[in-house]
C-alpha positions, 0 to 999 in steps of 0.5 A: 500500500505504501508503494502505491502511495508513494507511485501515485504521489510521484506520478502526480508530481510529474504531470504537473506543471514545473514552476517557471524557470528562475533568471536571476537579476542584476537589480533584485532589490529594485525590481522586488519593489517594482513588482511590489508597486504593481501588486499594492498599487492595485490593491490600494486604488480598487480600494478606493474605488470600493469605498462608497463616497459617502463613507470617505468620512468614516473612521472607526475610533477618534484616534484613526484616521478617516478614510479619506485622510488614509487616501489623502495621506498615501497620496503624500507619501507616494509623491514625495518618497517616490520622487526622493527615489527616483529623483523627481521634482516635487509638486508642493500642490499634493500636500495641499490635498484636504482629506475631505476632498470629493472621492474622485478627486482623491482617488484621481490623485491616488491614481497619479501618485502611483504614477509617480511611484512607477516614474521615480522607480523605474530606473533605479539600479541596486547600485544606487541604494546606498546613495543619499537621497534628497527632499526638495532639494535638501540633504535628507540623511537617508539612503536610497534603500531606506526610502525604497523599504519606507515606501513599501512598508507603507504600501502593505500598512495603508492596504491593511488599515483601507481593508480593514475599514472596508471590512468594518463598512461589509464590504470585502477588500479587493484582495478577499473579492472571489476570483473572476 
């Protein structure tokens, strides 16, 4: 019996399919970030858009951001750490972003900060980690790497916290939505 258990089990692993082969990077550093852009980007926009505009004022307790303060406030750390990344002009106008402006403003400008995110972090090389990145044309003190890490462990906490309050108004959060 332990045989045909161990045949069967080895024929199984046959016939599947092999898992795609590894290339290694010259950049794995960055293009880990890359792709960590691409995933959480999706999330944190589709969760925007799921929030219905009228709950954009909720917050769970007085201590916790608004919903929209959470979109106002991805929308600032996006533009300026992903333009410190990838050395980009910063528009000062992001900061002016009320978190009571209208959800598709905010989610417009979300959607924009991304973009930012995805420009500042194109050509990155890992090379260029250890170098000391600028805040408007100021020294910043922290490396390249400190801000690539920042930025997306900003991106999992933010998906947290918006999924959360999704959750918490019955609505499931993209990445709980069934497959299509």
């Amino acid at each position: 019996m332990m045989l045909q258990i161990l045949a069967l089990a080895t024929s199984l692993a046959l016939t599947q399919a092999a898992p795609p082969e590894f290339k290694p990077s010259v950049n794995p550093v960055a293009d880990a970030a890359r792709q960590s852009l691409a995933q959480q980007s999706k999330n944190l926009i589709a969760a925007a858009e799921l929030m219905p505009a009228d709950k954009y004022g909720y917050q769970p307790t007085d201590a916790q951001m608004t919903f929209g303060k959470l979109a106002a406030h991805i929308v600032q750390t996006n533009t300026v750490i992903c333009s410190m990344i990838g050395n980009l002009p910063v528009s000062l106008d992001v900061m002016k972003l009320a978190d009571t402006a209208p959800k598709d403003a905010l989610v417009a400008a979300m959607k924009q900060s991304f973009t930012v995110c995805t420009e500042g972090l194109a050509k990155v090389t890992d090379a260029q980690l250890g170098e000391e990145v600028s805040m408007m044309g100021r020294r910043s003190g922290q490396s390249r790497a400190a801000a690539v890490i920042t930025i997306t462990s900003d991106w999992a906490d933010h998906y947290s916290t918006a999924a959360s309050y999704l959750r918490m108004n019955g609505i499931l959060p993209p990445t709980a939505q069934p497959k299509k």
